[in-house]
NUTI-468997 format. One line per field, with one value per residue (C-alpha): residue number from 1; residue in three letters; x, z, y. Coordinates in steps of 0.5 Angstrom, whole numbers, padded with zeros to 4 digits. Each point is the difference from the previous one (the first is absolute). Layout:
<recs>
resi	NUM|... $
resn	ALA|... $
px	X|... $
pz	Z|... $
py	Y|... $
</recs>
This chain:
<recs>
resi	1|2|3|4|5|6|7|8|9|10|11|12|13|14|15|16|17|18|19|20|21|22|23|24|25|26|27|28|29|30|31|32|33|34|35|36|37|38|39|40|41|42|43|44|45|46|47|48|49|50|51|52|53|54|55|56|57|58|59|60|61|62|63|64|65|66|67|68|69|70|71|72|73|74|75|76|77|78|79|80|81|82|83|84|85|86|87|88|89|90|91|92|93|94|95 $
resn	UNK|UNK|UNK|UNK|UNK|UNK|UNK|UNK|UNK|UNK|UNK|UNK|UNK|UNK|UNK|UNK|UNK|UNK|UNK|UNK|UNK|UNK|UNK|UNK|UNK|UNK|UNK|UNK|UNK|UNK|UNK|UNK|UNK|UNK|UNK|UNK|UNK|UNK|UNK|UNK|UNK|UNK|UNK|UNK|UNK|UNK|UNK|UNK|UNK|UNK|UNK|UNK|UNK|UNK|UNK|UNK|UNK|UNK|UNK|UNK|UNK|UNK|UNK|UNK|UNK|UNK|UNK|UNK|UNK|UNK|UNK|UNK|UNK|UNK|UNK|UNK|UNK|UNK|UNK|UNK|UNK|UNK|UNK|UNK|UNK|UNK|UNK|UNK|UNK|UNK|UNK|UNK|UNK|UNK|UNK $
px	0084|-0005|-0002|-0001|-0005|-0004|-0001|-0002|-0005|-0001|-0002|-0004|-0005|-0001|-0002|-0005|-0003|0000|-0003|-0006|-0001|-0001|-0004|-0004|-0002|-0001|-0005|-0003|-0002|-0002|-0005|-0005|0001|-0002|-0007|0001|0005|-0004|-0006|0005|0003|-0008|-0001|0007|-0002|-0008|0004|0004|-0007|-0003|0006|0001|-0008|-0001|-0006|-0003|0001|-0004|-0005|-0002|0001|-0005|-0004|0001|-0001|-0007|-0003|0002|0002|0001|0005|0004|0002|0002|0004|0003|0003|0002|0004|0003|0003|0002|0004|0003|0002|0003|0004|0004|0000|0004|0004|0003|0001|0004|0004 $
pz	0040|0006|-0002|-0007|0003|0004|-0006|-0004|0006|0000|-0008|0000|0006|-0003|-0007|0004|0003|-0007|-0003|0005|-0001|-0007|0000|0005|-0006|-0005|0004|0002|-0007|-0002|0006|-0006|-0005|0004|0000|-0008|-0001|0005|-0005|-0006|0005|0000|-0008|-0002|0005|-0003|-0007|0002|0003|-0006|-0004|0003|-0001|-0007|0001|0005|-0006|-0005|0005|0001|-0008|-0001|0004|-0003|-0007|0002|0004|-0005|-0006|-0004|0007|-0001|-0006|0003|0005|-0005|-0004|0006|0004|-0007|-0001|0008|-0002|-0006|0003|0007|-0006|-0002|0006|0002|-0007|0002|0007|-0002|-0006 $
py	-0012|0002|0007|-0004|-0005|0005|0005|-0006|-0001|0006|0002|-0009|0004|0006|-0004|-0004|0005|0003|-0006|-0001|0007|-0001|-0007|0005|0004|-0005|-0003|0006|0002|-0007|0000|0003|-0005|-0006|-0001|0001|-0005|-0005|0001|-0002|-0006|-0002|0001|-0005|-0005|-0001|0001|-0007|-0003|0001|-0002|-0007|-0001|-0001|-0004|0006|0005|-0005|-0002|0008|0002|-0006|0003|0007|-0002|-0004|0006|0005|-0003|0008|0003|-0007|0001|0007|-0002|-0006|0005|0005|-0007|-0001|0007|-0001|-0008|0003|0007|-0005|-0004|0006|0002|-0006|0000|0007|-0002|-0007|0003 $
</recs>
């Protein structure tokens, strides 16, 4: 029974060596991505921002469409095109 417990100790070392070894590579060949998913990071979180300020969004759309009345229309369409794509895209996403 000894000779058992000290070839499972033997085999549980050799695997953890194995694992810190591997978690050692992963972490290595993610070190490129991390400046990239820093800058998806900052995206979502000004993408929240915005979403919780429905006033801020129709505030500076006002100024907008005061300021350039033909480049409002524009960009209306452009941010309803991007409102029905997000729709279906959590519809999809939901189903």
């Amino acid at each position: 029974m000894n000779r058992r417990l000290a070839a499972i100790e033997a085999k549980r070392s050799r695997l953890l060596e194995r694992a810190a070894h591997e978690r050692a590579g992963v972490a290595e060949a993610l070190r490129s991505w991390t400046q990239p998913l820093e800058l998806v990071d900052q995206c979502f979180a000004a993408v929240r921002f915005i979403i919780a300020r429905p006033p801020l969004v129709a505030g500076i759309a006002i100024v907008l469409a005061a300021l350039r009345p033909r480049g409002a229309f524009k960009w209306a369409r452009r941010a309803f095109a991007l409102w029905q794509g997000y729709r279906w895209i959590t519809k999809k996403i939901a189903v």
